[in-house]
N, C-alpha and C positions, 0 to 999 in steps of 0.2 A: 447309710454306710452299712455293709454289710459284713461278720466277721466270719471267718469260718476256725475250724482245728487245723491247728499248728500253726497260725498267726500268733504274734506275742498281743497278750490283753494289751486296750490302753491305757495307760496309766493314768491317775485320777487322783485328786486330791478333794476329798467333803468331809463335810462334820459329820460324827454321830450324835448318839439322842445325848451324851454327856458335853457337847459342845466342841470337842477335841476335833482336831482335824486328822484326820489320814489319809495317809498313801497308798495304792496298790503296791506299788513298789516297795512299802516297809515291809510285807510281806515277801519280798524274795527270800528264796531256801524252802520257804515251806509252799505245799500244796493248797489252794483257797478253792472253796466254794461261795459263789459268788453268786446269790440268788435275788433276781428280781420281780420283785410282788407287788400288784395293784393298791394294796390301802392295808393302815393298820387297822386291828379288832374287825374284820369281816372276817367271813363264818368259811371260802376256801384258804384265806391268806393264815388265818388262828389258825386252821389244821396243818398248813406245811409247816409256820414255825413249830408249833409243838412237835410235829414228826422230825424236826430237827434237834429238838429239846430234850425229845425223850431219849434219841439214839445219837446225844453229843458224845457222851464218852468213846461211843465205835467209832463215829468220827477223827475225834483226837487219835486215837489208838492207829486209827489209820494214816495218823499225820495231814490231817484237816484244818485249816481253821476255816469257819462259818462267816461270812458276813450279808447280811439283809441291806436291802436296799430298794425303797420306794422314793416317790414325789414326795409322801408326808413330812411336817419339819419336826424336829429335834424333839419338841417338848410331844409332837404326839407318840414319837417312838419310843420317846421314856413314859410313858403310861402304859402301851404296850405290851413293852418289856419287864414292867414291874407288875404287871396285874398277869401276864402270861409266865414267869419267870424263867423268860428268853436270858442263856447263860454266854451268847454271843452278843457282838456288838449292832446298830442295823442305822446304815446311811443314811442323812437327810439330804436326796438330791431335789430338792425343790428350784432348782433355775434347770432342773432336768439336761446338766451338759453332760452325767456319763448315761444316761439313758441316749441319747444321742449319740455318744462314744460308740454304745454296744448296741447301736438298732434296733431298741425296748419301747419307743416311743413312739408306737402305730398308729394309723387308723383303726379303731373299733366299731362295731355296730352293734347295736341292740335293740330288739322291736323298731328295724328300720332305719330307725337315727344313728347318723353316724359321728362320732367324737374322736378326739384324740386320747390314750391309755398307755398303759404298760401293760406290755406281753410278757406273760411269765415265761421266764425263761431261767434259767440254771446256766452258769458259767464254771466248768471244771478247769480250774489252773495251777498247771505243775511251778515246781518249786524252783524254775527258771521265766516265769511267765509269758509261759506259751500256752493255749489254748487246749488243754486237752481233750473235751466234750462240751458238746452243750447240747443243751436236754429246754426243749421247746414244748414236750406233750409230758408239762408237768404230771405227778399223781399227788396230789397236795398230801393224802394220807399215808401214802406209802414211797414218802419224797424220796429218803434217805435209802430205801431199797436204791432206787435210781443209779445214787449215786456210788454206794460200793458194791454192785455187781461185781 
């Protein structure tokens, strides 16, 4: 499936790393960044949440809320989160149904071998949710420039 700007997200319902379920949809009104990353504690995935980490407050100021979202489950996102002190929340999609929601769920290759991953990808969605960007040629360091040009 493929989504493009100006489709509305699809709406989703998973747990984060505290076990809580959420909605895309509890976030209507406000603007989401919707970021999804290969693995927790690896060395490009640590540098985009921190560059999210460090420039949260311009985010908020911009009317952002942040949400992370891999395959990893719950208890690895809360180690994560408390060893990187990630001040947003971050998905446990492990049955992988919104990575197939948002067509994050590719073929990858690496020295030949081919498997299946997550495509980092960034989901900008406005405060009616609607698609407003998405940002495919992540910069994991300088994520958040990305996102409020």
């Amino acid at each position: 499936m493929s989504i493009e700007v100006g489709q509305m997200a699809p709406d989703f319902e998973a747990k984060i790393e505290t076990g809580e379920t959420i909605k895309l949809s509890d976030y209507r009104g406000k603007k989401v960044v919707l970021y999804f990353y290969p693995k927790d504690a690896t060395p490009g995935c640590t540098a985009q949440a921190c560059n999210l980490r460090d420039n949260y407050e311009a985010l908020q100021k911009a009317g952002y809320v942040v949400l992370g979202i891999s395959s990893d489950d719950e208890k690895s996102h809360k180690k994560f989160i408390e060893k990187q002190a990630l001040p947003f929340p971050l998905i446990a999609d492990t049955d992988l149904k919104v990575h197939e929601a948002f067509g994050t769920w590719v073929e990858k290759s690496m020295y030949g071998r081919k498997y299946m991953g997550t495509a980092r990808t960034t989901f900008v969605i406005d405060e009616k949710g609607k698609i407003e960007e998405i940002i495919s040629k992540v910069d994991t360091k300088n994520h958040t420039a990305q996102i409020l040009k």
